[in-house]
DRENDO-1510 file (C-alpha; in Angstrom, 1 decimal, always signed):
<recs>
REC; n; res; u; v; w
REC; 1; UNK; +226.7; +50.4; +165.8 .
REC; 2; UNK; +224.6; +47.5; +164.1 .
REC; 3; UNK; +225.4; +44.5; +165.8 .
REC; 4; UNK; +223.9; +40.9; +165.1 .
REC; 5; UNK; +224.0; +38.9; +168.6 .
REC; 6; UNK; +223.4; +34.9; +168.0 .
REC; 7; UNK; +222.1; +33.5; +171.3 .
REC; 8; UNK; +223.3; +29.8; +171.7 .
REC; 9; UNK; +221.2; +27.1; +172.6 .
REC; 10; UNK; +222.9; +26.8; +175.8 .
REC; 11; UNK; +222.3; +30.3; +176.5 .
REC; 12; UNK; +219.3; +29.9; +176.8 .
REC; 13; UNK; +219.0; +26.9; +178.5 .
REC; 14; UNK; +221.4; +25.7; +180.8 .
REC; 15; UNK; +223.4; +22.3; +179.4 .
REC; 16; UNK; +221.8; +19.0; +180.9 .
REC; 17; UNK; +219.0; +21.6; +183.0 .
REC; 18; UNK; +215.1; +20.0; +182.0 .
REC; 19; UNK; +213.2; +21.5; +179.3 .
REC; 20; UNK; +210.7; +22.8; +181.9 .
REC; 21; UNK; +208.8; +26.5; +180.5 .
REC; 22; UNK; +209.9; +27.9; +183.7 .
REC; 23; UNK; +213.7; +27.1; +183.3 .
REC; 24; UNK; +213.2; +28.4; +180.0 .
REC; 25; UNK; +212.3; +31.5; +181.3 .
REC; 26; UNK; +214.5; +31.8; +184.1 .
REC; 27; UNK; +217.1; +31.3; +181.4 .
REC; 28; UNK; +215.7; +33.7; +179.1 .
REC; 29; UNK; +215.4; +36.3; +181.8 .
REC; 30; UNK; +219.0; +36.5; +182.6 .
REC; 31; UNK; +219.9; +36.5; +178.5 .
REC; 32; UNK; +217.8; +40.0; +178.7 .
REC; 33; UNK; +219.9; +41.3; +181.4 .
REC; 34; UNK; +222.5; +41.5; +178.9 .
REC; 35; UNK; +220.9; +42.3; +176.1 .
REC; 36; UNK; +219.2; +45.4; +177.4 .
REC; 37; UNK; +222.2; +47.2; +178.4 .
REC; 38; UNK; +223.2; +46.9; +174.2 .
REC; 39; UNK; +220.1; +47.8; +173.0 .
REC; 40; UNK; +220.2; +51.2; +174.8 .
REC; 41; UNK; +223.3; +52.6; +172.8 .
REC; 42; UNK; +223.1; +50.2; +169.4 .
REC; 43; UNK; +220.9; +49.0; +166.7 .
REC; 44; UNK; +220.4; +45.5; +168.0 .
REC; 45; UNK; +219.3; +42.2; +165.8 .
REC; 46; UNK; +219.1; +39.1; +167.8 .
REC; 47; UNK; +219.2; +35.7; +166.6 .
REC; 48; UNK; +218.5; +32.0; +168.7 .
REC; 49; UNK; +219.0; +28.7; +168.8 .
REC; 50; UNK; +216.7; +26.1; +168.9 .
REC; 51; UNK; +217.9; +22.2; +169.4 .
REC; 52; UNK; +216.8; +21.7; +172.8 .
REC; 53; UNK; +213.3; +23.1; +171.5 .
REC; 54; UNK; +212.8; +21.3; +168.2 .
REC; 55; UNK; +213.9; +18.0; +169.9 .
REC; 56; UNK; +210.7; +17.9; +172.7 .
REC; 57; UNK; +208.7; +19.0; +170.1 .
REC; 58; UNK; +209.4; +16.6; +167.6 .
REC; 59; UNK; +209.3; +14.0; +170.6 .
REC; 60; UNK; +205.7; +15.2; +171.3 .
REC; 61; UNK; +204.7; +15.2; +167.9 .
REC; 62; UNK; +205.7; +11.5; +167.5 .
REC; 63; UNK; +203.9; +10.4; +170.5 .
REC; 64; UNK; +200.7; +12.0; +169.0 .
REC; 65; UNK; +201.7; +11.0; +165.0 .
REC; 66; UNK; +203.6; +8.7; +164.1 .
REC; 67; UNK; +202.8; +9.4; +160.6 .
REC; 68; UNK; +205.1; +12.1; +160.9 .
REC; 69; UNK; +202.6; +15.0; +160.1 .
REC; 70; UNK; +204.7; +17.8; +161.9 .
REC; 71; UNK; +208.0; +17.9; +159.8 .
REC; 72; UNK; +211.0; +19.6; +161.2 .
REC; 73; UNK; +209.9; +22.8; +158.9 .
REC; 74; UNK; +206.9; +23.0; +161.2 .
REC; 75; UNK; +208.3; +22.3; +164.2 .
REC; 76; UNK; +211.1; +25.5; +163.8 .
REC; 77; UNK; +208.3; +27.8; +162.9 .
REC; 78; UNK; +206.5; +26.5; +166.7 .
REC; 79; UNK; +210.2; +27.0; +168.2 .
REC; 80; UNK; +211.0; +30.7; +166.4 .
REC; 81; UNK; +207.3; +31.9; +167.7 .
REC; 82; UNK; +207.4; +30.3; +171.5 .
REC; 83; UNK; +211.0; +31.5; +171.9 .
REC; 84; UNK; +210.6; +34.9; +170.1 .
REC; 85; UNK; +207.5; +35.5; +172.2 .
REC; 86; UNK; +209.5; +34.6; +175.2 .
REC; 87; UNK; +212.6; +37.0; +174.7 .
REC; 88; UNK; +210.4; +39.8; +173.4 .
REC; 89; UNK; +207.9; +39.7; +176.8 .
REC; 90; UNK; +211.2; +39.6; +178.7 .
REC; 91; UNK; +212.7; +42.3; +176.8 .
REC; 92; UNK; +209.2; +44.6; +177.0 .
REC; 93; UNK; +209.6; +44.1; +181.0 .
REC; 94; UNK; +213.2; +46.1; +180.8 .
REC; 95; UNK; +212.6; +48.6; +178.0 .
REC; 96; UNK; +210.8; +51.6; +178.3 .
REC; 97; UNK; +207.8; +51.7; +175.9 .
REC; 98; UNK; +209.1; +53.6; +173.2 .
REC; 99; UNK; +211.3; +51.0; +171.9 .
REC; 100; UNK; +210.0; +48.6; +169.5 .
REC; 101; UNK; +210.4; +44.6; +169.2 .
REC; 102; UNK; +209.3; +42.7; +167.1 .
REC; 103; UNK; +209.8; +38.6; +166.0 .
REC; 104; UNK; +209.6; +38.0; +162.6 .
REC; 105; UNK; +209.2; +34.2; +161.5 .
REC; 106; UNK; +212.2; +33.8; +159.0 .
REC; 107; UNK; +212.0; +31.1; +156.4 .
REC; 108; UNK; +216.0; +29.9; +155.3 .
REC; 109; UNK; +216.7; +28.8; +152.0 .
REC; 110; UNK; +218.9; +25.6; +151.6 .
REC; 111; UNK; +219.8; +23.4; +148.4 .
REC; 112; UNK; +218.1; +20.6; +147.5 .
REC; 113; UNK; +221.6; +18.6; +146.7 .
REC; 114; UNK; +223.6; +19.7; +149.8 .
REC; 115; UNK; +225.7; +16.9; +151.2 .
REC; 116; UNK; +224.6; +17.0; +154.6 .
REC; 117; UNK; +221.3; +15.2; +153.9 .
REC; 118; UNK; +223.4; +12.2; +153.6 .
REC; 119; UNK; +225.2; +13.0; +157.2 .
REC; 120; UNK; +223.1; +14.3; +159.7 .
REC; 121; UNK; +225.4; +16.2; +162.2 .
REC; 122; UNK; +222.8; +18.9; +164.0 .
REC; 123; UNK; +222.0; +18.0; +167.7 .
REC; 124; UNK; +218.8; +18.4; +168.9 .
REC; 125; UNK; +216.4; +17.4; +171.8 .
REC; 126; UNK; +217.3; +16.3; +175.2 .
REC; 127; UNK; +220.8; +14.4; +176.0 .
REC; 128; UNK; +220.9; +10.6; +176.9 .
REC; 129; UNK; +223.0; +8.5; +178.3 .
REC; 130; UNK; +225.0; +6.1; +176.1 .
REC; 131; UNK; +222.2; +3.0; +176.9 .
REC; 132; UNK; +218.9; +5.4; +176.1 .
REC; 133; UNK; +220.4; +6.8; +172.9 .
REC; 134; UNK; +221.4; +3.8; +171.6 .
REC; 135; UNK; +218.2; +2.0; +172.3 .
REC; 136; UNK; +215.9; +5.0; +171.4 .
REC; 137; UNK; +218.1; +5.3; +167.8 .
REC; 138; UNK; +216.8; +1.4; +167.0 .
REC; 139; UNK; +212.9; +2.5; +168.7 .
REC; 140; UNK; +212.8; +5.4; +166.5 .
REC; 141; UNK; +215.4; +5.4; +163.5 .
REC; 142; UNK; +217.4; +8.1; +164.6 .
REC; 143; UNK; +220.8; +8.8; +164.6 .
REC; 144; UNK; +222.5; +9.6; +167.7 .
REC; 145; UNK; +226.1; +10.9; +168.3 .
REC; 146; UNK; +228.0; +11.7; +171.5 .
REC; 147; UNK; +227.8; +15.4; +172.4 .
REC; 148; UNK; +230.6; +16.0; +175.2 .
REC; 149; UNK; +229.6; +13.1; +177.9 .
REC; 150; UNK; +226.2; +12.4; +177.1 .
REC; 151; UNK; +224.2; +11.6; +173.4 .
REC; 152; UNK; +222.0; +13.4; +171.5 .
REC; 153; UNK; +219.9; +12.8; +168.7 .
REC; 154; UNK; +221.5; +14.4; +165.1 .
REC; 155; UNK; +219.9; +15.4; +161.9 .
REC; 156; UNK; +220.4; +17.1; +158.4 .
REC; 157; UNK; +221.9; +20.8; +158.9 .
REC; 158; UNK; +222.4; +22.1; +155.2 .
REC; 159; UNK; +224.2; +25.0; +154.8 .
REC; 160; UNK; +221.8; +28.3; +154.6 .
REC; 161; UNK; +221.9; +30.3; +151.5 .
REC; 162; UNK; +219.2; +32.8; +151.9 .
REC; 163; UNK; +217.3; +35.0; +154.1 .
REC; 164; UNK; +214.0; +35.2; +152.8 .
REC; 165; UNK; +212.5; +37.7; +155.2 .
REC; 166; UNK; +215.9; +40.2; +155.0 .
REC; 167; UNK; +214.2; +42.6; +153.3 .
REC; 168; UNK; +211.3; +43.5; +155.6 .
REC; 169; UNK; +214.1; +43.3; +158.8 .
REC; 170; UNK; +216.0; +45.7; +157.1 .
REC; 171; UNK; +212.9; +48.1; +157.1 .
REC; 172; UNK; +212.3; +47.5; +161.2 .
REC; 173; UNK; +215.8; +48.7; +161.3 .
REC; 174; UNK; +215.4; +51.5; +159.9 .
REC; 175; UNK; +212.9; +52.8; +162.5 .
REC; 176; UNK; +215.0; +51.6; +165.1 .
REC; 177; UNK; +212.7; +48.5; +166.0 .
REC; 178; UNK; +215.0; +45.9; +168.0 .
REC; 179; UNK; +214.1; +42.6; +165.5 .
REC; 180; UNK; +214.3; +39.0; +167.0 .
REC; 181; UNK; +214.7; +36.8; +163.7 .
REC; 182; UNK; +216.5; +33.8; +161.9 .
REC; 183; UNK; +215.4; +31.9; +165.4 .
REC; 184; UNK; +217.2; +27.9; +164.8 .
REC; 185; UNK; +218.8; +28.5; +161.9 .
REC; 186; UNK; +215.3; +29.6; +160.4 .
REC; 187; UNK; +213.0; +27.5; +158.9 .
REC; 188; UNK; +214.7; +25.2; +156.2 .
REC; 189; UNK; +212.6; +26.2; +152.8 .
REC; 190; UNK; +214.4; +25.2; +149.4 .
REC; 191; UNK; +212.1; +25.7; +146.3 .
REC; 192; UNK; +211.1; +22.8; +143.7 .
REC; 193; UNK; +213.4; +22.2; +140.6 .
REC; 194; UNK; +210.7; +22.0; +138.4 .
REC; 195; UNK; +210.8; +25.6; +137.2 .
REC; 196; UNK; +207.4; +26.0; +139.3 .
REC; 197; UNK; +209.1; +28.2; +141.9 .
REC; 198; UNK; +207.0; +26.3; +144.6 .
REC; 199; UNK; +208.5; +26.7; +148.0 .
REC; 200; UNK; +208.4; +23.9; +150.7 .
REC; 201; UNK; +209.4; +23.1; +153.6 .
REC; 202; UNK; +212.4; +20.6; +154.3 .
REC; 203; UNK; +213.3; +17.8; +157.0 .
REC; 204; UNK; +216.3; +19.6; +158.8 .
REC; 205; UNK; +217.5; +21.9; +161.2 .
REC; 206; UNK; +219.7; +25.2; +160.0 .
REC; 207; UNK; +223.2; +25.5; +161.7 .
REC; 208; UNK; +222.2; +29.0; +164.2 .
REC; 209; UNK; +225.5; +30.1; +164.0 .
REC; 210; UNK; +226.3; +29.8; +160.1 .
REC; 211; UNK; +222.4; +31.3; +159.8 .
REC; 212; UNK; +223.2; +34.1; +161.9 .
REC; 213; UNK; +226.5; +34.7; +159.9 .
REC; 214; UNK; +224.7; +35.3; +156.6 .
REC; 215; UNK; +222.1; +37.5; +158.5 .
REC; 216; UNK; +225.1; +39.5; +160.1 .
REC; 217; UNK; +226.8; +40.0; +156.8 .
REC; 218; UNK; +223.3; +40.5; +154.4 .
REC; 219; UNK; +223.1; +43.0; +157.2 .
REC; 220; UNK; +226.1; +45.0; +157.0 .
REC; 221; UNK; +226.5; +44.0; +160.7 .
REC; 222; UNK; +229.2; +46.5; +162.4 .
REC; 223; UNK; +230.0; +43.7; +164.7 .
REC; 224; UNK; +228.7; +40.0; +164.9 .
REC; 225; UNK; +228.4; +38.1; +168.5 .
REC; 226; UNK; +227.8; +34.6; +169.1 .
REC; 227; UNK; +227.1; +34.2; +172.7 .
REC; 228; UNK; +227.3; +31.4; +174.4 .
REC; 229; UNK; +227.5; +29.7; +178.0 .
REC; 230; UNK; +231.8; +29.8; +177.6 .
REC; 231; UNK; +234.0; +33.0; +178.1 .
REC; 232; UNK; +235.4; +31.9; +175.4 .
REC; 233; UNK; +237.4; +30.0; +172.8 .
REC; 234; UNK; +239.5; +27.8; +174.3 .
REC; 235; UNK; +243.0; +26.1; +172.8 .
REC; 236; UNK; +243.1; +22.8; +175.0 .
REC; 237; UNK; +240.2; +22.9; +176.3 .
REC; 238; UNK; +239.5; +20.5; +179.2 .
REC; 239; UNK; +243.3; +19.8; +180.3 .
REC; 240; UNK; +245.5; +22.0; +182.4 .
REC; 241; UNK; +247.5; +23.8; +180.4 .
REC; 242; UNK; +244.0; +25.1; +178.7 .
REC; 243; UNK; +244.4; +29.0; +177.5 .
REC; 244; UNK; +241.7; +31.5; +176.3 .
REC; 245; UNK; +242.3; +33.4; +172.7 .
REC; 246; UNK; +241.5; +36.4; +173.9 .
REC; 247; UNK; +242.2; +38.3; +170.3 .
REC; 248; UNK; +243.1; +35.8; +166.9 .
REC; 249; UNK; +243.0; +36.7; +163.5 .
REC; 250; UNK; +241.1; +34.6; +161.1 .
REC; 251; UNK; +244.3; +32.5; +159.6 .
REC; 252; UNK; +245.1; +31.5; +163.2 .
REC; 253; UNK; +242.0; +30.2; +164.3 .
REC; 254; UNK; +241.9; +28.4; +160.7 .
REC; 255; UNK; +245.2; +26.6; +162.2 .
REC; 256; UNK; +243.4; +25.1; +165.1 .
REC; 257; UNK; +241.1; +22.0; +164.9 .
REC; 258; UNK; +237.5; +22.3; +167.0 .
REC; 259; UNK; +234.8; +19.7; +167.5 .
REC; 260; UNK; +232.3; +19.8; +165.0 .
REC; 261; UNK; +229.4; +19.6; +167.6 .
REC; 262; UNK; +230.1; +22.0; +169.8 .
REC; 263; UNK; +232.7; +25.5; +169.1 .
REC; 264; UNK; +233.6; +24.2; +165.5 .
REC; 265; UNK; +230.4; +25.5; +163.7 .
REC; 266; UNK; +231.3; +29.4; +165.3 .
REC; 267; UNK; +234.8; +29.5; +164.5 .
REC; 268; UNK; +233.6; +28.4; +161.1 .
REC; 269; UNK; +231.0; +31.3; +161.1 .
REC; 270; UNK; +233.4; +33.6; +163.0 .
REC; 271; UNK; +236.0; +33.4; +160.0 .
REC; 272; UNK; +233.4; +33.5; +157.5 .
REC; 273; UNK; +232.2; +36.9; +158.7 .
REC; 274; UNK; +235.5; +38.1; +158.9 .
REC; 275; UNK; +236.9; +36.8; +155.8 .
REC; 276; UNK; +233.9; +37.9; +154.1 .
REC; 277; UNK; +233.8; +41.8; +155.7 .
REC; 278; UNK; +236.8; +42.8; +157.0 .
REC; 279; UNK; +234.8; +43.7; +160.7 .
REC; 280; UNK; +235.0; +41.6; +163.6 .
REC; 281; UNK; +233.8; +38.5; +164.9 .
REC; 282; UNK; +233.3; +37.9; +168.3 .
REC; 283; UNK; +232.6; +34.4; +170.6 .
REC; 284; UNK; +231.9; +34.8; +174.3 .
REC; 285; UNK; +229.8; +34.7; +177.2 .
REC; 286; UNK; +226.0; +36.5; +177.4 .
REC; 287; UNK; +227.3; +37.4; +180.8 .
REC; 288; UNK; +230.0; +39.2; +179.3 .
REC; 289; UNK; +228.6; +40.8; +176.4 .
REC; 290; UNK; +229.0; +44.2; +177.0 .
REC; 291; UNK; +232.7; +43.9; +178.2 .
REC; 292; UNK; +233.0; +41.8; +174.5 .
REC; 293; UNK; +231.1; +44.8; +172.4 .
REC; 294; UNK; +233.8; +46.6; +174.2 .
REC; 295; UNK; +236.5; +44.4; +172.8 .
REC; 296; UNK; +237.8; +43.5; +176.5 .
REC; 297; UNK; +236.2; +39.9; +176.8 .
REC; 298; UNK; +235.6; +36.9; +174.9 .
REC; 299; UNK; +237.5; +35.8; +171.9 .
REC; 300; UNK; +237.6; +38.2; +169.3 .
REC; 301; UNK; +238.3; +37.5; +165.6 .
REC; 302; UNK; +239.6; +39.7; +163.2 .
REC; 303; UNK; +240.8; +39.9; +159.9 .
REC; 304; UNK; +244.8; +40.9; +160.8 .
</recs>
């Protein structure tokens, strides 16, 4: 089975827990406990996220430039080699040596007049208390927006259109190489309407999960996972009566409302791939993700 597995941010790196390199790989190290038992028995694409990344770069970057000489283009292409090279050393450590890995920096392509330059919504970077992200939005011209109990600095997440690198992942595939791509989205690329066909970088960060939905369908992905540090998806999440959807179809979970920064964006890409192929969609824990290729944990998503 081909299956498309979307690490979430907070998969990789625990939810409030410093950006340290060896949290990071702690983090990372227990992601590949989960992954390698897949990666035995399927054909295995694995896709990242990258806000918690992106954010202390750009910070570092600003304390060195403030002429703003590393644009968020940049700074994804820094975040898809570091954590790339991170899961794939972690991943070499539990495979024998006659399986293949292999990172390929993936270039997204985004339009030019999306909406959501005008409304930046994509967290990234560390989280702040109300006081610092207020007070670091008028320092540094961000915008900030609360993200569960703390804040965290938001910017422009277009909509992805195009994998440029599909192609050449398609022929790793094909010899059985496990491929680590599409890390944060990938990098956001859109070419110039000048009939030139120049391509360029742009100032935003790619949605992971809507990135890694295109991927997973481009694909013909048998099944596509988004795991993250829930079991789950969750109808009243955070009061008692709160209850797991163990197994929904697409038009129920399109009947439900879910916050924009945090599970909305993968029920949005869950549906999609559904809608769009017919195979299943499935949200869940990296703990859990062998029990949720299995069908018997998470939340899966299917078209009836």
């Amino acid at each position: 089975m081909r299956i498309v597995v979307a690490l979430g941010g907070n998969a990789l790196l625990r939810r409030g827990v410093p950006l340290t390199m060896a949290n990071q790989e702690d983090s990372i190290a227990r992601a590949v406990r989960g992954l390698s038992t897949l990666i035995h028995d399927h054909d295995v694409v694995i896709s990242h996220g990258n806000g918690p990344q992106v954010g202390l770069l750009a910070l570092q970057a600003d304390a060195y430039d403030h002429d703003g000489s590393f644009p968020f283009d940049v700074l994804g292409a820094e975040t898809e080699g570091m954590i790339g090279y991170l899961l794939e050393k972690e991943l070499r450590n539990h495979l024998d040596d006659t399986r293949a890995i292999a990172t390929i920096v993936t270039m997204t392509e985004v339009d030019l007049n999306d909406p959501a330059f005008a409304k930046p919504s994509k967290f990234i970077g560390p989280v702040y208390t109300d006081a610092e992200a207020h007070s670091l939005a008028i320092k540094n011209g961000w915008t900030v927006k609360a993200d569960g109990t703390y804040w965290r600095r938001v910017v422009p997440s277009p909509r992805p259109m195009r994998i440029l690198e599909l192609t050449p992942v398609e022929w790793l595939l094909e010899r059985g190489v496990v491929v680590i791509c599409a890390g944060g989205g990938g990098i956001p690329t859109m070419y110039l309407p000048d009939g030139t066909r120049t391509l360029v970088g742009v100032e935003a960060v790619i949605d992971k999960d809507f990135a890694s939905e295109l991927l997973a369908r481009e694909l013909e992905a048998d099944l596509f996972i988004m795991a993250t540090d829930v079991d789950g998806v969750y109808l009243d999440w955070g009061k008692p009566e709160q209850r797991i959807m163990s197994r929904v179809t697409s038009a129920e979970l399109k009947a439900q409302s879910f916050p924009a920064g945090s599970m909305g964006p993968k029920v949005q890409a869950a549906r999609q791939f559904v809608e769009q192929t017919g195979k299943r969609a499935a949200i869940g824990s990296l703990e859990q993700i062998a029990q949720i290729v299995a069908g018997a944990a998470g939340t899966n998503v299917v078209a009836s």
